[in-house]
N, C-alpha and C positions, 0 to 999 in steps of 0.2 A: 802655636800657629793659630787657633780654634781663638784665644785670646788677643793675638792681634788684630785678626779678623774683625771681630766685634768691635773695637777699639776703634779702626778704621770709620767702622758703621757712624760711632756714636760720633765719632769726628765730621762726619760729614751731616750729622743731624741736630749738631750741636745747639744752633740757633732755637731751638723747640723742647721747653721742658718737658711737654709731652712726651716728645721721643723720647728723653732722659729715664723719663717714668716706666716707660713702655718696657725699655730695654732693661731696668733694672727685676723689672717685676716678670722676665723671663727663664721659663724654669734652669734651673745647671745643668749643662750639659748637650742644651738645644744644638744640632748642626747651625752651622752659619749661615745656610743655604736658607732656614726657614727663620732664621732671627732678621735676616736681610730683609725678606718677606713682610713679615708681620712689621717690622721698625716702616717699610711703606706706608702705613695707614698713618702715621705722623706728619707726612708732608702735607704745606697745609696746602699749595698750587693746585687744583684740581688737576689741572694737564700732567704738572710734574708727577703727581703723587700715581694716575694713571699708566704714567710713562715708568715707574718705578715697580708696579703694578705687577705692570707687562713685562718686564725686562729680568724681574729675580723668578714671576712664575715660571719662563721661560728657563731662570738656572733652574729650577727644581725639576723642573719635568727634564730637562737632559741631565740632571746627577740621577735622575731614577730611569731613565734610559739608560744610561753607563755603569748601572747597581754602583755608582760609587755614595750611593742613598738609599734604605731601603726604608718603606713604610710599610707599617704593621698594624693592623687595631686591638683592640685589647681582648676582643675574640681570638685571635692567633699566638697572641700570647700566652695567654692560658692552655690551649692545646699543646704548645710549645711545650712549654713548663710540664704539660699532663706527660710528654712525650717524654721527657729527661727526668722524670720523677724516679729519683735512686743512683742516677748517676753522676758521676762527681762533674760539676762544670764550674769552669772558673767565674766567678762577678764580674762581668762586664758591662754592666747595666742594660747591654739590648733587651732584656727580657721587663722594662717598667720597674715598678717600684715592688722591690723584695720583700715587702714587708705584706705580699698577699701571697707568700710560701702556702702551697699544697700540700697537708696534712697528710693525705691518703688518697687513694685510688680503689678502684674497684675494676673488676675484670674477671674475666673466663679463659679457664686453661684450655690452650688447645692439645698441650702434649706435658705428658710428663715422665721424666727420667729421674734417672741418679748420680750426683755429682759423683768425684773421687774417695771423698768423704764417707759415701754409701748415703748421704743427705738428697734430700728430692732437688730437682731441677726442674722447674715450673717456668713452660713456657703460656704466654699469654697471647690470647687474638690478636692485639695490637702490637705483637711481634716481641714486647718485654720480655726477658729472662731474667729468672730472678736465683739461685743456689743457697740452701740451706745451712747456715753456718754452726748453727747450734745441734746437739744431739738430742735434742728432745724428741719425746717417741709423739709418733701422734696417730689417732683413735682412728681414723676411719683413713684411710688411704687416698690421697686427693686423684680425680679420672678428670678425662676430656670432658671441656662441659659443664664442671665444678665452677661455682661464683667465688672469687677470690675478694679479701680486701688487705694490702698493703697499706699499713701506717707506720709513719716515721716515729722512732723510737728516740730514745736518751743518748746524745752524743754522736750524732749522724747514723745510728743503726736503723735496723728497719723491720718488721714484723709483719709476715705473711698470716693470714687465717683463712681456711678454706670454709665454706660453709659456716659460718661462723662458730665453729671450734679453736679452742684455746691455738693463740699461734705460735709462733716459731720464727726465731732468728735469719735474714737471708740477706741476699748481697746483690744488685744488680751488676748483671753480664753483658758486658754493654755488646755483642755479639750474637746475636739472637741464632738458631740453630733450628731444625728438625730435630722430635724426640720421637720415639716409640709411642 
């Protein structure tokens, strides 16, 4: 559909290699609502190109009235990403270009327990829970208050360090919970 769309567009801008230009040099994947937009600046009529202007900005502010559009800056994105750092989410591309993946985090427990396992269960200020999957003993007991850092490990795993003491294997829970 997203492909007829455009099609339509270039159809009707055909006369103007400009337009042709415009629309080729638009990223994959752009909604149509804003390819509409932006191929506006091709007309070369001043009235029409006004009237063209007027008439798609008008679609984009009622597709983000109807959320059947939503806009984001690259500020929210990254917070986004900070928010689901450990959880599995499928590729959808809403989140920009993946190839600015989030290494690690950093944060403060606000409670900690113990999985089934007898493994710690670290939960975090900004509500992340994280369960320790590995048996590794560790030296100092992590408390409320403790600076944590999560870094993504070899093959989607993932490594907790409390104070930065040697870390330890752990899972995000995507359920965040009160602990003791």
């Amino acid at each position: 559909m997203r492909a007829l769309v455009m099609i339509c567009c270039g159809w009707s801008l055909a006369g103007s290699g400009m337009a042709n230009a415009q629309a080729s040099a638009l990223p994959p994947g752009l909604p149509p609502q804003f390819g509409k937009l932006i191929n506006c600046s091709s007309v070369t009529d001043p009235a029409e190109r006004l009237a063209c202007f007027d008439r798609e900005a008008a679609n984009v502010a009622n597709s983000v009235r109807r959320n059947d559009l939503v806009v984001v800056d690259r500020a929210a994105v990254r917070s986004s990403k900070r928010t689901l750092f450990g959880l599995p989410v499928p590729t959808l591309g809403i989140f920009g270009n993946d190839q600015e993946e989030i290494a690690q985090i950093e944060g403060v427990i606000s409670s900690v327990g113990r999985n089934r396992d007898g493994g710690y269960l670290i939960a975090l200020a900004d509500g992340a829970l994280w369960s320790q999957t590995d048996d590794r003993p560790v030296a100092v007991a992590p408390r409320r208050g403790d600076r944590v850092t999560v870094k993504r490990g070899a093959l989607g795993s993932y490594m907790l360090s409390v104070d930065r003491q040697p870390g330890w294997k752990v899972v995000r829970v995507s359920a965040p919970g009160r602990l003791r």
